[in-house]
N, C-alpha and C positions, 0 to 999 in steps of 0.2 A: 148466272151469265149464260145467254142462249150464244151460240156459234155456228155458222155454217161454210159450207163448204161444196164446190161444184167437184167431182170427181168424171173424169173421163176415161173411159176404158177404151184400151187398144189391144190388138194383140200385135206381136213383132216377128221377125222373119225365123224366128226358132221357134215362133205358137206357142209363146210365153204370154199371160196378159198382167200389159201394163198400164198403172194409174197415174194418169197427171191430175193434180187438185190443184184447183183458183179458191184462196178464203176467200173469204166472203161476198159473193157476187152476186149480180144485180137481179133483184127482187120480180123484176121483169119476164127476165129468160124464159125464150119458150124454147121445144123440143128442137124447131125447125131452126132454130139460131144458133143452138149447140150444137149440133148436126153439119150446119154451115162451117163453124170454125173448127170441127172434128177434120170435115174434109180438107179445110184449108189445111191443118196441121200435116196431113195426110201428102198433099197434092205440092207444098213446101217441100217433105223431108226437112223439117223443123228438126225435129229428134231422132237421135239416134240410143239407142241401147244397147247394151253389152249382150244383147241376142241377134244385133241387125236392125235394119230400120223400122219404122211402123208399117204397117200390113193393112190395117184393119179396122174398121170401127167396133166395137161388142159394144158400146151402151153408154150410157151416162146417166148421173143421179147427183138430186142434190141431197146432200147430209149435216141432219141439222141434230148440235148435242148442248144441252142443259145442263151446268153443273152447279150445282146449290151449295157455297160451304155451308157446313154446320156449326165448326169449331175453327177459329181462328188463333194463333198461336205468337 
């Protein structure tokens, strides 16, 4: 069973960095679109952290994991 996942990096007002992850999101996404709703998140103060608010964009990736059982029980 394949899974993915958008992970968003931020950093926050103590220059801690922090991830928000969307499963499974749309197949589409480009850089400029995540980018867009990084800033929104940003320009909101959507989130808050136990370091202060968000600060910062550092990056975004999608992550995609494969897990094959072998043995069923």
């Amino acid at each position: 069973m394949q899974t993915k996942r958008l992970e968003m990096i931020f950093q926050n007002s103590a220059g801690n960095r922090i991830t928000v992850s969307v499963l499974d999101p749309k197949d589409d996404l480009t850089a400029q679109s995540v980018e867009a709703a990084m800033g929104q998140i940003l320009a909101l103060n959507a989130i808050t952290t136990a370091g202060g608010d968000l600060t910062a964009i550092l990056g975004a990736r999608i992550v995609t994991r494969d897990v094959n059982d072998i043995l069923v029980v």
